[in-house]
C-alpha positions, 0 to 999 in steps of 0.5 A: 648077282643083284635082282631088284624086286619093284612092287607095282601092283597098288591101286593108289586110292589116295591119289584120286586119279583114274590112272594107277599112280604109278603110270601118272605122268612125271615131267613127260615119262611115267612114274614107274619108268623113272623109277625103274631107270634108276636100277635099269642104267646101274652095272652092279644090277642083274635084273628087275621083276617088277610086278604089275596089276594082273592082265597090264604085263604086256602093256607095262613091258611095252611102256618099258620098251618105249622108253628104252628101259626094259632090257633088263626087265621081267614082268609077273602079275602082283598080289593083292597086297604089296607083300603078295607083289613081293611074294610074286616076284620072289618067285621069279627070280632066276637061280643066279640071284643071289642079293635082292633089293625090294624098292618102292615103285613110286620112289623115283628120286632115290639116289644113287648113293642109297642103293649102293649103300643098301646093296653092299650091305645086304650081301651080309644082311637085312638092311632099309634106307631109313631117315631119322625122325624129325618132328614129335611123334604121338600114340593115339587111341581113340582121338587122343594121346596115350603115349609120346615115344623117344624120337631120337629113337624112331626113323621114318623107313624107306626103300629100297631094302636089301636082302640076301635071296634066302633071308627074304625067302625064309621071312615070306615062308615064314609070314603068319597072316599078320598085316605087314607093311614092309619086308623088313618087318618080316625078317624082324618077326623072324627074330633077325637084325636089320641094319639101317643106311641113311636115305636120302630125304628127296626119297618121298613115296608118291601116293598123294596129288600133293606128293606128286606136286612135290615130286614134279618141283623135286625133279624139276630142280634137280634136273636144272641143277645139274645142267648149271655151269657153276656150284653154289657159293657154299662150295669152296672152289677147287685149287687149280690144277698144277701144270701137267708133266710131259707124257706120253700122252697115248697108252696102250692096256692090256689084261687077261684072266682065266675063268673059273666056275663059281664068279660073276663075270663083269665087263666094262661094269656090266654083269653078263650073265655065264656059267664062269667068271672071271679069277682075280682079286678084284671083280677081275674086270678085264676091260676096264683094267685094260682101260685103266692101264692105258690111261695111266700110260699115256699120263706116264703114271705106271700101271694098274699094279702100281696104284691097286697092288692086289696084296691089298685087302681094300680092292679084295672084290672091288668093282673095277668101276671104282677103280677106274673113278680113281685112276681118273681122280689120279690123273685129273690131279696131274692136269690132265683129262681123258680124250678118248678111249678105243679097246676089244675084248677076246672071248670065245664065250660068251657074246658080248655084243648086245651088252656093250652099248652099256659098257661104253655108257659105263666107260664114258661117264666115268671118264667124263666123255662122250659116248662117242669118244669111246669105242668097244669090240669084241672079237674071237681068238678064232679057237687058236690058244687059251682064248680060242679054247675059251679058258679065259678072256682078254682085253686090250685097250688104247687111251689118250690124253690132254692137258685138262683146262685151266680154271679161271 
């Protein structure tokens, strides 16, 4: 499972605030709450420590809690540097943690794409998001210029870092005394690799008045943009779509799978934390492949062996969350769009309740609708069968569709 790791101890003497910069207010919300929102709405994330100044825990999970970001939130008291923070969270994390991501509590405007790409990668290694650099970078002693380095060779680092649990562990058991400035550099002085994915330059590290200035414009922007009805001109506008074909214009999906110890068990894109999971060559995300057959049916497109047959090595492990992007992809070039979706999940084992509020958030933006529009339950089998004896867990789902509309 993936653990996120939020170092959020620092006294931020740069800043020149009373407030420890990673509560400073950013557009109406603490910093920190926007940062850890980031991994908190993400499926793929299990859990976040974050550590914070000594004494402030019970404060910093209130604050959390406020602001509907704490569920899956555990709170240690930092070190004194922010490599101690790490070391302290590393210490809380629970067995099952099996990837951990280390992120910058005062990075709040991360993309999204980063950490997906720092985390696929960090199942197999050491890997930083990291821009290349773009001015002339000079050595110094003593007020001047011994030495100007190669710069297609130098790249600024960010976060997050992502790293197999043992590799991390083994780097901090490791550490010599030496001052360390990210984790990274400790898996280096162990004489590993570290692999570097692009981030993104919106990604700033906020520990000046000035990065905050920048941050609130950046922030600002970004939320403006996204609620534009329309796409900058730099962007061809799509070919409308072909006239839709007749369908059935309701489907009807339905998956099962045993459980097996040794799985992660994912639902409706969330991680629900079990002694088994679920046997399959994807993620074997019953719900969703439920969802995903009852789309493709009321659009008379087949099933979901059709479109990701599972003799194919690329969906070998694949977040079903993909899989539904795509078959919304498939079925918005036929014309046509999801209206609504209804489904229940049969499991004996374990409750599912307080965990689907977040699949339906997952279901719903991926099909682009609604919170309302989509629909979860979770049921027994009343200990009758397979399911009742809790061997594996099945899901049944409804969908409909409808012409999508016409571009002008």
């Amino acid at each position: 499972m993936v653990y996120v790791i939020i170092p959020a101890a620092g006294e931020g003497q740069r800043m020149k605030s009373a407030v420890r910069k990673q509560y400073l207010d950013l557009l109406g919300r603490p910093m920190l709450v926007w940062t850890v929102e980031l991994f908190h709405r993400h499926p793929e994330v299990a859990g976040i420590v974050l550590a914070v100044p000594a004494g402030e825990e019970q404060n910093t999970y209130a604050l959390l809690e406020k602001h509907g970001v704490a569920g899956k939130a555990h709170l240690v008291a930092g070190g004194a540097d922010r490599r101690a923070s790490v070391r302290a969270a590393l210490l809380a994390l629970p067995p099952e943690a099996t990837v951990v991501l280390v992120h910058d509590a005062v990075r709040p405007l991360v993309e999204r794409s980063v950490i997906e790409a720092v985390m696929e990668k960090a199942r197999h290694g050491a890997v930083c998001a990291a821009l290349p650099a773009q001015e002339t970078v000079k050595i110094c002693r003593e007020g001047k210029v011994v030495a100007t380095p190669d710069r297609s060779s130098l790249w600024h680092v960010q976060t997050p870092q992502g790293f197999p649990r043992r590799l991390l562990e083994r780097a901090h058991e490791a550490w010599d005394g030496r001052t360390v400035t990210d984790d990274c550099q400790l898996v280096e002085m162990l004489g590993e690799e570290v692999s570097v994915v692009r981030g993104n330059p919106e990604n700033i590290k906020i520990t000046t008045p000035v990065d905050l200035l920048v941050a609130r414009a950046l922030l600002s922007a970004r939320q403006e943009c996204a609620n534009l009805p329309w796409q900058p001109e730099s962007q061809p506008a799509p070919p409308p779509p072909s006239p839709p074909p007749s369908c059935p214009g309701m489907g009807v999906g339905y998956d099962v799978h045993r459980l097996v110890p040794e799985r992660r068990l994912v639902l409706g894109g969330v991680q629900i934390p079990y002694e088994r999971g679920l046997a399959g060559h994807s993620d074997a995300d019953v719900l969703l492949h439920a969802v995903i057959d009852a789309l493709l049916g009321a659009a008379g497109l087949g099933d979901i062996g059709r479109h990701f047959p599972d003799t194919e090595a690329k969906y070998k492990g694949i977040s079903s969350l993909e899989l539904l992007r795509e078959t919304v992809d498939i079925i918005r070039r036929r014309g046509l769009m999801g209206r609504g979706v209804d489904a229940t999940i049969i499991a004996e084992r374990p409750r599912l309740a307080s965990y689907i509020p977040e699949m339906r958030q997952n279901i719903a933006t991926i099909v682009g609708l609604p919170p309302e529009a989509v629909n979860i339950k979770a049921t027994t089998n009343e200990k009758m069968g397979f399911l009742g004896r809790g061997e594996g867990i099945a899901a049944l789902s409804v969908a409909t569709v409808s012409p999508a509309p016409v571009k002008e």
